[in-house]
N, CA, C and O of each residue as an XYZ file, in Angstrom:
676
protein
N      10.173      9.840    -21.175
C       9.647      8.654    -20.550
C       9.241      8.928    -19.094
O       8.112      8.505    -18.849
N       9.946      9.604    -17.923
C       9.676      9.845    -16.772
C       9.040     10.776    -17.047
O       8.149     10.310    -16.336
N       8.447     12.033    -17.545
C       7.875     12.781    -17.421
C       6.206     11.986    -17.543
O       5.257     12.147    -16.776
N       6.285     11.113    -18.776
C       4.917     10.791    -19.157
C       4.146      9.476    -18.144
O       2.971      9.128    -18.026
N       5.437      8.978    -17.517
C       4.993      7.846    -15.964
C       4.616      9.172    -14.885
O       3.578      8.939    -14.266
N       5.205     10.409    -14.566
C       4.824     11.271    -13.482
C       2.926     11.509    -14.205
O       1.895     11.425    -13.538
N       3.012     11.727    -15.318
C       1.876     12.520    -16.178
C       0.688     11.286    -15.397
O      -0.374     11.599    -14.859
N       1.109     10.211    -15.504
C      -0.106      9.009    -15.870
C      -0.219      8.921    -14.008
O      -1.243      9.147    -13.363
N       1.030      8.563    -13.484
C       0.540      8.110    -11.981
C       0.697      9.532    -10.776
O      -0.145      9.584     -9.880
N       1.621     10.444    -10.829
C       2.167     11.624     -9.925
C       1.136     12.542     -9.918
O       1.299     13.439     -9.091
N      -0.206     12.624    -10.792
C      -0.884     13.712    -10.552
C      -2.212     13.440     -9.798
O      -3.054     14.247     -9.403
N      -2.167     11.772     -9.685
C      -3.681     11.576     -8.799
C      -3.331     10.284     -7.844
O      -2.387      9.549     -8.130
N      -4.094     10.075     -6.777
C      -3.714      9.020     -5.722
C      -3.545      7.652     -6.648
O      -4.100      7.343     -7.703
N      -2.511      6.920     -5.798
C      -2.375      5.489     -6.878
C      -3.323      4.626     -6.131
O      -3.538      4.580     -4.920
N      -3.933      3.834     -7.279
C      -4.542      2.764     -7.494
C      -4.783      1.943     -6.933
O      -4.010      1.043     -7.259
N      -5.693      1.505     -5.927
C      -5.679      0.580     -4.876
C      -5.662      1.505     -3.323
O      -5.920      1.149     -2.174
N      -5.308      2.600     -3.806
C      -4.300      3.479     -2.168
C      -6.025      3.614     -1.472
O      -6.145      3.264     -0.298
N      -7.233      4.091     -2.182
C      -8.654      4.172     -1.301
C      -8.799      2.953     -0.359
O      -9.198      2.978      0.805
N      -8.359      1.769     -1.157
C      -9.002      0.927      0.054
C      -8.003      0.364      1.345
O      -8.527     -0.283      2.251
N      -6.884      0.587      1.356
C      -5.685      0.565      1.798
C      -6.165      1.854      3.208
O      -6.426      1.578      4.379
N      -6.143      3.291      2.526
C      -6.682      4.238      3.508
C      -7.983      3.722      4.076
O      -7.845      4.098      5.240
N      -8.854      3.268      4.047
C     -10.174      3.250      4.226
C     -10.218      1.881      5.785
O     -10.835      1.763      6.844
N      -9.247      1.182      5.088
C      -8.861      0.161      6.187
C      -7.740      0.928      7.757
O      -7.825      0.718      8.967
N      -7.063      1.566      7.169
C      -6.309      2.153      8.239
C      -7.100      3.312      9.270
O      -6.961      3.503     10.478
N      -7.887      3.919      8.370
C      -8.155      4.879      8.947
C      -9.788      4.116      9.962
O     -10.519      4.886     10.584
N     -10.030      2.773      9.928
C     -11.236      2.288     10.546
C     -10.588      1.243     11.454
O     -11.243      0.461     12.143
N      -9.007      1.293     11.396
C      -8.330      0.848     12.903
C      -8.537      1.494     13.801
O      -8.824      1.004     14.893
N      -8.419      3.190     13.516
C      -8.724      3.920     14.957
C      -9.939      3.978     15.674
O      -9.919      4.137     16.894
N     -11.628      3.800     14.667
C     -12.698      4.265     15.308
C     -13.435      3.736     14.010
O     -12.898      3.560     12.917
N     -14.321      3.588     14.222
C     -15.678      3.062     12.980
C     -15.966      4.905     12.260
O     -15.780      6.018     12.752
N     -16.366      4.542     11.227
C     -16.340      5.900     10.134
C     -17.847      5.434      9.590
O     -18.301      4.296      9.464
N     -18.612      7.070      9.240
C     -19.640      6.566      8.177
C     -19.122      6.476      6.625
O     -18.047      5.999      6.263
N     -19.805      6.858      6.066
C     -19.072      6.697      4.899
C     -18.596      8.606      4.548
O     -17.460      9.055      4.397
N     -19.921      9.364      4.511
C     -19.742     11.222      4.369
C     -18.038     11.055      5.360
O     -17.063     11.310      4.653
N     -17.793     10.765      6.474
C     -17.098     10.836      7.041
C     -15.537     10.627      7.064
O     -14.649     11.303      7.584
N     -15.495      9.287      6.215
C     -14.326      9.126      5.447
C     -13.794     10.020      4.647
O     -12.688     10.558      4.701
N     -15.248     10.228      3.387
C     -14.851     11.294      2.514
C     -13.984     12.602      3.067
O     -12.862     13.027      2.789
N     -14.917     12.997      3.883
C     -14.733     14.411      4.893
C     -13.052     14.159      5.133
O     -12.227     14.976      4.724
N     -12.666     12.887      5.868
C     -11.080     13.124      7.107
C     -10.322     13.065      5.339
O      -9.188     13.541      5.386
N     -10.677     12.643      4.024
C      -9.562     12.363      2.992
C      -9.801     13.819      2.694
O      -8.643     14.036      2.339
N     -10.158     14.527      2.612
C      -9.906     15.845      2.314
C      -9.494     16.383      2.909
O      -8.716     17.188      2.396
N      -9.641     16.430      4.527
C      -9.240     17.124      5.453
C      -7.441     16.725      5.470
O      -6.555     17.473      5.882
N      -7.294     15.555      4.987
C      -6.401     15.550      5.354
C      -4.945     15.421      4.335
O      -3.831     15.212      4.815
N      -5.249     15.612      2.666
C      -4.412     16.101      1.797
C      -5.008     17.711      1.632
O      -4.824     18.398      0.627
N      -5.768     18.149      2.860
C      -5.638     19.947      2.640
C      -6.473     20.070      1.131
O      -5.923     20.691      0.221
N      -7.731     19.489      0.931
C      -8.400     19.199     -0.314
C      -7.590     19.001     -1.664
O      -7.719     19.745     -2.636
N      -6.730     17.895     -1.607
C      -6.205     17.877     -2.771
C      -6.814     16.617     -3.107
O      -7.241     16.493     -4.255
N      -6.892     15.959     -2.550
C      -8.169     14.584     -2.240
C      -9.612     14.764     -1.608
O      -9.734     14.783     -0.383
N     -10.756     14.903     -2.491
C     -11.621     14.104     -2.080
C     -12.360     13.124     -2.796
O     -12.943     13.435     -3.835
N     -12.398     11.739     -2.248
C     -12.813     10.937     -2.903
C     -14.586     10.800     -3.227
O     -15.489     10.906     -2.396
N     -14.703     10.539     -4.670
C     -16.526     10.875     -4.669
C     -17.327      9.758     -3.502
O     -16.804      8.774     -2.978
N     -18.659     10.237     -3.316
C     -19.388      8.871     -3.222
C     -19.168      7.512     -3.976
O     -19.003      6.374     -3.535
N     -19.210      7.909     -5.014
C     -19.099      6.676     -5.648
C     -17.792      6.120     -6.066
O     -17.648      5.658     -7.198
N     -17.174      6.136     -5.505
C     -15.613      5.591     -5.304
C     -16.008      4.791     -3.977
O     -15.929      3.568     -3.865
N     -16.520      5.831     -2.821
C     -16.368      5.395     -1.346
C     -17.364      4.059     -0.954
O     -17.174      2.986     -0.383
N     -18.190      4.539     -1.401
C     -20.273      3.974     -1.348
C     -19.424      2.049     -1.976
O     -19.120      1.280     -1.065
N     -19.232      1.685     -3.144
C     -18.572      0.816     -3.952
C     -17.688     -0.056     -2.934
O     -17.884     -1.205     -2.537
N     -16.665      0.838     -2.635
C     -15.507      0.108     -2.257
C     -15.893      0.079     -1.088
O     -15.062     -0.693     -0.611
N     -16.723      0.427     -0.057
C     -17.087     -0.331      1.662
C     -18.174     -1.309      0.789
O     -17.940     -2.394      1.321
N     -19.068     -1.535     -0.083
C     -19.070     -2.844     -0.161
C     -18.541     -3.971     -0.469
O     -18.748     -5.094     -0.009
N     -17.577     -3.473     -1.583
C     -16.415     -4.430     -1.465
C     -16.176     -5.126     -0.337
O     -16.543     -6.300     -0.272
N     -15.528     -4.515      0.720
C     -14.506     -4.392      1.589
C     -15.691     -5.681      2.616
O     -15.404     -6.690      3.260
N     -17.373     -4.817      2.251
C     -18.197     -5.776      3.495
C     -18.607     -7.246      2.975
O     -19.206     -8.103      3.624
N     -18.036     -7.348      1.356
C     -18.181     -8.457      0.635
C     -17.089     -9.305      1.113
O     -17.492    -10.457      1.273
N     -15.927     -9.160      1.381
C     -15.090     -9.543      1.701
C     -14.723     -9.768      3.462
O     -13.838    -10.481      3.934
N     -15.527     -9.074      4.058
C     -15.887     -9.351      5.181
C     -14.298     -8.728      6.045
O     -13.757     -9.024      7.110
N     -14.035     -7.938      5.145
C     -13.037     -7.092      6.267
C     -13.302     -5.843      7.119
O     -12.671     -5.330      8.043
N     -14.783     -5.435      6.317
C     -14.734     -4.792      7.535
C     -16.807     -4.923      7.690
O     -17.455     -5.433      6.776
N     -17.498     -4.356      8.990
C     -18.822     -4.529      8.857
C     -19.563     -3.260      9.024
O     -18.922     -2.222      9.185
N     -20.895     -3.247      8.998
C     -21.470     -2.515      9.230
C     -22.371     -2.648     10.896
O     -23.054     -3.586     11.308
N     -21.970     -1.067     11.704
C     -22.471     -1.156     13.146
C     -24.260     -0.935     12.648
O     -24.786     -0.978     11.535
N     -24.765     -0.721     13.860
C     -26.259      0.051     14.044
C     -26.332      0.768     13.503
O     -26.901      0.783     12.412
N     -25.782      1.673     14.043
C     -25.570      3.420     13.469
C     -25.161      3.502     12.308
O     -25.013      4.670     11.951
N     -24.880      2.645     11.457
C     -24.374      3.530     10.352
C     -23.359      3.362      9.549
O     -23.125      3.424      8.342
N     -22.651      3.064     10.827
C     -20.787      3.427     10.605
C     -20.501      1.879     10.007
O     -21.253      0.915      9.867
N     -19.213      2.060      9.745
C     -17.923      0.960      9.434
C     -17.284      0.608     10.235
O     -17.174      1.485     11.092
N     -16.555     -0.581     10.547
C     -16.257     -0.937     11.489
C     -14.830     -2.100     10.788
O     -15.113     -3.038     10.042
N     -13.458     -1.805     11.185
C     -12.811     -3.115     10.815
C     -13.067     -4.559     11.358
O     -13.572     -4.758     12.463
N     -12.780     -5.299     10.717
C     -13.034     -7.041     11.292
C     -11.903     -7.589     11.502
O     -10.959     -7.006     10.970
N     -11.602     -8.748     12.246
C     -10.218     -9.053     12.734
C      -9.435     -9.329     11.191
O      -8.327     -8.853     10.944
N     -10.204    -10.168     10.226
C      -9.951    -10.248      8.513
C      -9.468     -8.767      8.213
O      -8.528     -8.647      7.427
N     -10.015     -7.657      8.758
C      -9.444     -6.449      8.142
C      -7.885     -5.851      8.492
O      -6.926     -5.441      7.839
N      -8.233     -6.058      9.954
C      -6.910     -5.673     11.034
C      -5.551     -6.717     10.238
O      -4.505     -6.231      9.809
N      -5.837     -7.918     10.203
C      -4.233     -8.984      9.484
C      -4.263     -8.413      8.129
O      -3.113     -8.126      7.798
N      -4.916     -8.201      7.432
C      -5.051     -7.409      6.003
C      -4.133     -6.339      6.076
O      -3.133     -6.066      5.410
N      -4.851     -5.638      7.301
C      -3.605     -4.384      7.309
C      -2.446     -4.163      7.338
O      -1.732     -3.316      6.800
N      -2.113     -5.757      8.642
C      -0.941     -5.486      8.935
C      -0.096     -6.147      8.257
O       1.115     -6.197      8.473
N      -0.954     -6.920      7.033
C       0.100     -7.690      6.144
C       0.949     -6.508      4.976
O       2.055     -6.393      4.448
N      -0.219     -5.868      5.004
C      -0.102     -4.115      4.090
C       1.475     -3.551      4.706
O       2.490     -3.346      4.041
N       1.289     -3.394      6.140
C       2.180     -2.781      6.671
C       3.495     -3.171      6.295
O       4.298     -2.336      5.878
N       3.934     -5.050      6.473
C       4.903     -5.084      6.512
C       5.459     -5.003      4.943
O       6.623     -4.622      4.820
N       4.652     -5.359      3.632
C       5.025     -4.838      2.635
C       5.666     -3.558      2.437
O       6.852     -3.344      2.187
N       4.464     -2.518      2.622
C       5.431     -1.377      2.827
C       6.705     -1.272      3.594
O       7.657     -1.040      2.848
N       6.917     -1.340      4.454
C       8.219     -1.839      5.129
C       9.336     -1.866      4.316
O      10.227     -1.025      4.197
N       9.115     -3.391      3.536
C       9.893     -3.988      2.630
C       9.935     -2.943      1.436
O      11.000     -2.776      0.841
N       8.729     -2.195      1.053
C       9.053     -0.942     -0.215
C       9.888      0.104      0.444
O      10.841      0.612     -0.147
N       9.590      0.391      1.503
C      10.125      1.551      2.211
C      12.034      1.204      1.742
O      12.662      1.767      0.845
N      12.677     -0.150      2.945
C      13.401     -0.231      2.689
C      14.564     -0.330      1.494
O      15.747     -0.020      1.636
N      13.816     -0.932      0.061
C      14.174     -1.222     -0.774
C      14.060      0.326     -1.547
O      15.041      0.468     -2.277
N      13.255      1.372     -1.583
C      13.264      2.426     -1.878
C      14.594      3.469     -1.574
O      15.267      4.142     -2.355
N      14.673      3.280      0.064
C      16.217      3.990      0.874
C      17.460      3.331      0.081
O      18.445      3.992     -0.248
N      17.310      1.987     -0.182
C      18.647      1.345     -0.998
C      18.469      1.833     -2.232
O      19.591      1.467     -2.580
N      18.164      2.196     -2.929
C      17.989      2.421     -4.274
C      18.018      4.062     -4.273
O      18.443      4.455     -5.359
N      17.734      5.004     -3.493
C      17.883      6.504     -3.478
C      19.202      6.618     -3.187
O      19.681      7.665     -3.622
N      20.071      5.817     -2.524
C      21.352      6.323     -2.320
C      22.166      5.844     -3.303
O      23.367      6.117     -3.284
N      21.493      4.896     -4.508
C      22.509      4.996     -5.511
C      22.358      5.810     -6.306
O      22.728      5.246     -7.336
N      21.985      7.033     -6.629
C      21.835      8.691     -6.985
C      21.119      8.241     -8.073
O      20.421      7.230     -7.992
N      21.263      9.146     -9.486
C      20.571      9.077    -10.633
C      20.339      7.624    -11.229
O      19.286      7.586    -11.865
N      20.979      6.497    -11.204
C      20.680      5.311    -11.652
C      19.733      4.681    -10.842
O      18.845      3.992    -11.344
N      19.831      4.845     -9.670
C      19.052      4.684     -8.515
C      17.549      4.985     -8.570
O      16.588      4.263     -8.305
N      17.610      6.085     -8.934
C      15.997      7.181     -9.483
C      15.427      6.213    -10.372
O      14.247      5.891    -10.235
N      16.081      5.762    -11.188
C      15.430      5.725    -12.899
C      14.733      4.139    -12.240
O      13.656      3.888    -12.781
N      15.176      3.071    -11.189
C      15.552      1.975    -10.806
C      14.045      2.104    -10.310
O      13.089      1.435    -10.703
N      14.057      3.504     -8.995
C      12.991      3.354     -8.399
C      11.510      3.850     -9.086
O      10.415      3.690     -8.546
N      11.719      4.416    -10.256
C      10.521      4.865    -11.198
C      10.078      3.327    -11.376
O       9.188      2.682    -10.823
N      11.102      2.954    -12.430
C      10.520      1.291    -12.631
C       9.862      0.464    -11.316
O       8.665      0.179    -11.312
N      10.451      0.227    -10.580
C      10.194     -0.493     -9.069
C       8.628     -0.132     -8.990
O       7.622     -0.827     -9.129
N       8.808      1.142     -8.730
C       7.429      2.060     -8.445
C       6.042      1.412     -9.350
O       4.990      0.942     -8.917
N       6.392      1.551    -10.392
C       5.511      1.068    -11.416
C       5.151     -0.399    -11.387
O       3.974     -0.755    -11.420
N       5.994     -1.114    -11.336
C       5.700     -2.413    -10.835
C       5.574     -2.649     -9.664
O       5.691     -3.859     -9.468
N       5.383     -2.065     -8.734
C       4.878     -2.251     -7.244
C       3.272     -1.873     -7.321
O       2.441     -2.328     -6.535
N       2.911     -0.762     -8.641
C       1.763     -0.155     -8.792
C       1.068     -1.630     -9.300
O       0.066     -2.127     -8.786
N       1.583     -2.011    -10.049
C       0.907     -2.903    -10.808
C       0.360     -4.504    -10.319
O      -0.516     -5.291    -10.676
N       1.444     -4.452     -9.285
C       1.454     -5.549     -8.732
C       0.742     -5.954     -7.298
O       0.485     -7.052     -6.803
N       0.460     -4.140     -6.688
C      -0.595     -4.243     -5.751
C      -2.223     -3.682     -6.246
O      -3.127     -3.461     -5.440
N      -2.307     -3.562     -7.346
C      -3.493     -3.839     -8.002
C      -3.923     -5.267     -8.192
O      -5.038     -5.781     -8.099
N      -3.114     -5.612     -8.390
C      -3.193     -7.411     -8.868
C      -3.727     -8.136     -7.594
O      -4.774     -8.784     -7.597
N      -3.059     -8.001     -6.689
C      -2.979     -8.153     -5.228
C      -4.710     -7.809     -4.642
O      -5.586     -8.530     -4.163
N      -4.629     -6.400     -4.959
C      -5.729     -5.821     -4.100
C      -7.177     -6.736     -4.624
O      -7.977     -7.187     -3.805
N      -7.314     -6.887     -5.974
C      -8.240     -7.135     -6.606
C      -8.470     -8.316     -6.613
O      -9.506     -8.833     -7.029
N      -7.456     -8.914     -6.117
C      -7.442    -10.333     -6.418
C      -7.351    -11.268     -4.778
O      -7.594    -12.462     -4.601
N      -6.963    -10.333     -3.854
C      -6.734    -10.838     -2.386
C      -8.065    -11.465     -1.881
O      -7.765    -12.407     -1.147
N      -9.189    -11.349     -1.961
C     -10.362    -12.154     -1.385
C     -10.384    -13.510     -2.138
O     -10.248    -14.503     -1.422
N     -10.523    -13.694     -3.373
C     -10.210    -15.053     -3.950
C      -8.996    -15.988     -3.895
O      -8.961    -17.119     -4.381
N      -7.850    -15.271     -3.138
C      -6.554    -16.211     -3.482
C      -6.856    -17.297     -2.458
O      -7.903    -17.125     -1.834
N      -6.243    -18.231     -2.205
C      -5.993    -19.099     -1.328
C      -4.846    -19.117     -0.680
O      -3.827    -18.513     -1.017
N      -5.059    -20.161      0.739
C      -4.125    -19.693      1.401
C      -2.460    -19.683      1.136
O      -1.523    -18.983      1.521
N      -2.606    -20.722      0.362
C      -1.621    -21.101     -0.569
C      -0.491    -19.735     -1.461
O       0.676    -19.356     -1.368
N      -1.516    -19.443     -2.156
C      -1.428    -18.261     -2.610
C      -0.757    -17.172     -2.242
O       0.243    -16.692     -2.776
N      -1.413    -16.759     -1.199
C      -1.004    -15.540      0.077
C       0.304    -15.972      0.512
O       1.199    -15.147      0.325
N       0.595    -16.952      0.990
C       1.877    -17.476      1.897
C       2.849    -17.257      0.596
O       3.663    -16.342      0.716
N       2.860    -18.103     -0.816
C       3.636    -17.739     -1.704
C       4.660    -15.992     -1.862
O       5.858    -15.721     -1.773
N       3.791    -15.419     -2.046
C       3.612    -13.604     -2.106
C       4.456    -13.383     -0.737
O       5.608    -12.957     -0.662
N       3.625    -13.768      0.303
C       4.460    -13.315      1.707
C       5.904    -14.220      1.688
O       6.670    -13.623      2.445
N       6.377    -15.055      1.298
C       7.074    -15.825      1.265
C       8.360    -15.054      0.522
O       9.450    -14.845      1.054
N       7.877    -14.593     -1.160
C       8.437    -13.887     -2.029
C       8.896    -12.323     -1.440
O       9.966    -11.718     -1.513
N       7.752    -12.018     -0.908
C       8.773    -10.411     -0.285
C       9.096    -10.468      1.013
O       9.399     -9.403      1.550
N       9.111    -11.855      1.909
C      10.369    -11.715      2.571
C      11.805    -11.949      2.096
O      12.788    -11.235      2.298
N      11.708    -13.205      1.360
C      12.882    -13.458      0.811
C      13.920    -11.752      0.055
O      15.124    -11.504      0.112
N      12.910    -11.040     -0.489
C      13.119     -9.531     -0.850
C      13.954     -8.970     -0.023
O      15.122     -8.598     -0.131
N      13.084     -8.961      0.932
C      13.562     -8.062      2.299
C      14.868     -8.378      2.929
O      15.648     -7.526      3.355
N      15.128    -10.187      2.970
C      16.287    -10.410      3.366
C      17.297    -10.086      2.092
O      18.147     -9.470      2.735
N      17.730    -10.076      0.905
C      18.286     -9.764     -0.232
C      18.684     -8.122      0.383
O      19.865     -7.778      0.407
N      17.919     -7.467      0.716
C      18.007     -6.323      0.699
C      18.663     -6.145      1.975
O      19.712     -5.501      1.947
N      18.260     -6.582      3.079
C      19.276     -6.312      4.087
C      20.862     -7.117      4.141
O      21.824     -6.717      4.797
N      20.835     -7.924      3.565
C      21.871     -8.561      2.957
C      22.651     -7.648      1.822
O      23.877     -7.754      1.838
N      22.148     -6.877      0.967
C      22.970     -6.121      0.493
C      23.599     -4.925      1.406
O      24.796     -4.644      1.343
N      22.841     -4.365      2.111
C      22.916     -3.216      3.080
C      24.129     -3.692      3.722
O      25.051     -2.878      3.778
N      24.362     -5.133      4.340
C      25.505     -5.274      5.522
C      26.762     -5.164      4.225
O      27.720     -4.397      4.323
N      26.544     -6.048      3.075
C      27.620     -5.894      2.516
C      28.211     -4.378      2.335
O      29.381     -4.019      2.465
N      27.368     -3.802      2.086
C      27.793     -1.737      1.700
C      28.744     -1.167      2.306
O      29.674     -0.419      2.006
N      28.111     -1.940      3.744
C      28.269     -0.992      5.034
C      29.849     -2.091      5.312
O      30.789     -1.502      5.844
N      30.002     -3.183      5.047
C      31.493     -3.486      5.084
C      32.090     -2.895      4.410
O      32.948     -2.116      4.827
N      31.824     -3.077      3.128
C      32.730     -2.039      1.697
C      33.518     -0.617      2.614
O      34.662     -0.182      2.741
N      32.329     -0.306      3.048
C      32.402      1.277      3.614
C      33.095      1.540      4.284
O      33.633      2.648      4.263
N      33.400      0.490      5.277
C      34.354      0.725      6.369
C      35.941     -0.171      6.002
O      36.907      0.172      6.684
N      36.126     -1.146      5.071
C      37.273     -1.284      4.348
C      37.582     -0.407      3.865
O      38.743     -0.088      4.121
N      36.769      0.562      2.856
C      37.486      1.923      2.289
C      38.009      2.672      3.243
O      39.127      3.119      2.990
N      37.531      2.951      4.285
C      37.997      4.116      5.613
C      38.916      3.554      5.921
O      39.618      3.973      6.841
């Protein structure tokens, strides 16, 4: 079973992750498009490069959605819609990050916990990604609402641990 989830998702970038990069990397400086391609190779050491037509597609997306625009020259450019996009990205991860560290230190049950997690985090920021320009605001706040409540669960388990831990000592 884990071998054939590594087979399907561990051997190529996950799903959604292009436009996620494409937004971060047009916080620092406006990108053309050859250019993007170019820094994603450069920068998994060519284990990534994404085609034109992955890249070409998804900046119109992205200019359909008005997160990010097109300058004079050429380039891409994020929009303030792109920048809160991001940083809503960010604090999710956050919340995966953390919930990932709790779940690695419960060893092998822990693993099998975070394969699943993983997979449904895959699935669920596809849903997300594809679906984030049509939701309403309604919508969005729900989701943000749901993985804070996460986040507190999780640091709430953490203080309990860390009492356990020091009653045992």
């Amino acid at each position: 079973m884990i071998s054939e989830w590594f087979q399907r998702v561990g051997s190529s970038v996950p799903r959604g992750f292009s436009r996620y990069f494409i937004l971060e990397l047009l916080q620092k400086k406006p990108h053309t498009g050859i250019e993007i391609i170019n820094y994603a190779s450069e920068q998994s050491n060519g284990i990534w490069k994404p085609s034109p037509g992955l890249i070409y597609p998804l900046l119109g997306r992205l200019l359909d959605e008005k997160l990010i625009e097109e300058t004079k020259d050429g380039r891409y450019q994020i929009t303030k819609k792109g920048i809160e996009t991001a940083q809503d990205i960010d604090k999710v991860n956050d919340v995966i990050k953390k919930q990932l560290d709790v779940l690695f230190r419960l060893g092998n049950v822990g693993r099998f916990v975070v394969l699943d997690l993983l997979e449904k985090i895959s699935t669920m920021g596809s849903i997300l990604s594809s679906n984030i320009s049509n939701m309403t605001h309604e919508e969005t706040e729900k989701y943000r609402k749901f993985l804070q409540d996460e986040l507190k669960k999780i640091d709430e388990g953490d203080s309990e641990k860390k009492e356990r831990e020091i009653r045992i000592e």
